[in-house]
C-alpha positions, 0 to 999 in steps of 0.5 A: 097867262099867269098860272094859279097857284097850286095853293089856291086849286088846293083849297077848292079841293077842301071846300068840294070835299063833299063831292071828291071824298068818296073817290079812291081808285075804283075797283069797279066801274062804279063806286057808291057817293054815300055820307052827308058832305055827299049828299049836301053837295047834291049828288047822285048815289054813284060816279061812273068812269068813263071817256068824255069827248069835249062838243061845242057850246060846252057840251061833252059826250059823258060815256057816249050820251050828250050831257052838260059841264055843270057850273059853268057858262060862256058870255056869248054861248062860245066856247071855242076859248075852252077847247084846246084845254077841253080837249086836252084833259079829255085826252087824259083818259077816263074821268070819274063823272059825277052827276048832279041831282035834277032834272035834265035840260030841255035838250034831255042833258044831265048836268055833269061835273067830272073829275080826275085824281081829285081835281074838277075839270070846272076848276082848272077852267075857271082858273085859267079864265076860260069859263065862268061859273054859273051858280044857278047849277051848282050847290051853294057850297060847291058853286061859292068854292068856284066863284073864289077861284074865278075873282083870282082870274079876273083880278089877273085878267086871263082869258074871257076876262080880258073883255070887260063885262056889258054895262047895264046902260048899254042897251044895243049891246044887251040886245046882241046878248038876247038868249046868251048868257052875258055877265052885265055890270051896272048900278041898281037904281030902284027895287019895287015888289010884284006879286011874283017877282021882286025886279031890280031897276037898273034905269028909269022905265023905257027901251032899254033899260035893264031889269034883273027880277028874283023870283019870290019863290029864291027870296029866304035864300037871298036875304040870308045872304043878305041880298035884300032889296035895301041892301041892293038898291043904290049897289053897284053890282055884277049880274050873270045869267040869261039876257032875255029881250032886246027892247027891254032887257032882262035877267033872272036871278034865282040864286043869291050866287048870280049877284056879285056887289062890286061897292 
């Protein structure tokens, strides 16, 4: 596995310094996220020190209580890639737990992201390719940061993206990815306008053919990104997110993030 350079989790550390610049040694067990980088990253008003114990499917014991590693995803809902590297930061000692603002999941998990000397665990395992990044979790700033280091690791091909990614026209391989996170490549063949959603087309209407829709409500936020439906139609693109169905799959899209533009 090529390691990453030390210049490049450098520059993660300046771009979340919104998150970390409030973390010197603590003298108590907890310590104050004030400012604004601190509060455009969306965080909550403290960060506590405290063990974590790696669990499967990505989920950690965060100080005893069940919580979620915020920002990152498994095609598939495995992962096992990630448990020797899980286990070894965890063994580490105590980490500084940063909580993300939001409600929990439905299984009642915050979404947590935790850090040691200055370095994200999200980051490391996204550098070495043993998690992918889940934007939709993240603010922007924080999530765009993640997303560099994850092109250096597909570009070098370590770990997870040593498996190429579903193609959209694949239909029974997207029906296996039903209710999993999947990263789904493909051309958009049509945009069309709906009362809720905006839906990219990526095959003529019929069993199998995948659809990615926007919700109406995430559109400002897209077309500042310049993800408008002309822009998007015709693109070959990279989707990441939920597939849902197995006769006609589909994913939703709520962040700009979650499209990558591969022409």
């Amino acid at each position: 596995m090529t390691p990453v350079p030390v210049a490049a989790r450098s520059a993660v550390r300046i771009c979340l310094a919104g998150l970390l610049a409030a973390f010197a040694p603590p003298a108590a067990a907890r310590e104050g996220l004030g400012g604004v980088a601190g509060r455009a990253c969306g965080v909550t008003a403290a960060a506590v020190v405290a063990d974590i114990a790696p669990r499967p499917g990505g989920e950690v014991l965060a100080a005893g209580q069940p919580a979620r590693l915020a920002g990152l995803a498994w095609p598939g809902g495995s992962s096992d890639a990630a448990g020797p590297a899980l286990e070894a930061w965890a063994s580490r000692g105590p980490a500084r737990i940063v909580t993300l603002a939001g409600p929990p999941d439905r299984w009642g998990r915050p979404a947590v992201l935790p850090v040691r000397n200055g370095t994200l665990l999200a980051a490391d395992l996204v550098a070495d390719g043993l998690a992918v990044v889940r934007p939709d979790d993240l603010p922007p700033a924080c999530a765009r940061a993640l997303l560099a280091l994850e092109r250096e690791a597909r570009s070098e091909r370590r770990g997870l993206w040593a498996v190429p990614a579903v193609q959209a026209d694949d239909g029974p391989a997207l029906a296996a990815f039903d209710g999993r996170y999947a990263l789904v490549e493909g051309r958009i063949g049509s945009v069309s306008n709906g009362k809720s959603f905006l839906y990219l087309n990526f095959g003529t209407f019929g069993a199998n053919s995948f659809t990615v829709t926007v919700p109406k409500r995430s559109l400002r936020r897209f077309e500042a990104s310049g993800m408008t439906g002309i822009a998007l139609e015709g693109r070959r693109v990279r989707m990441r997110g939920v597939v849902v169905g197995t006769d006609r799959p589909r994913m939703e899209a709520t962040v700009p993030e979650a499209i990558e533009r591969l022409d």
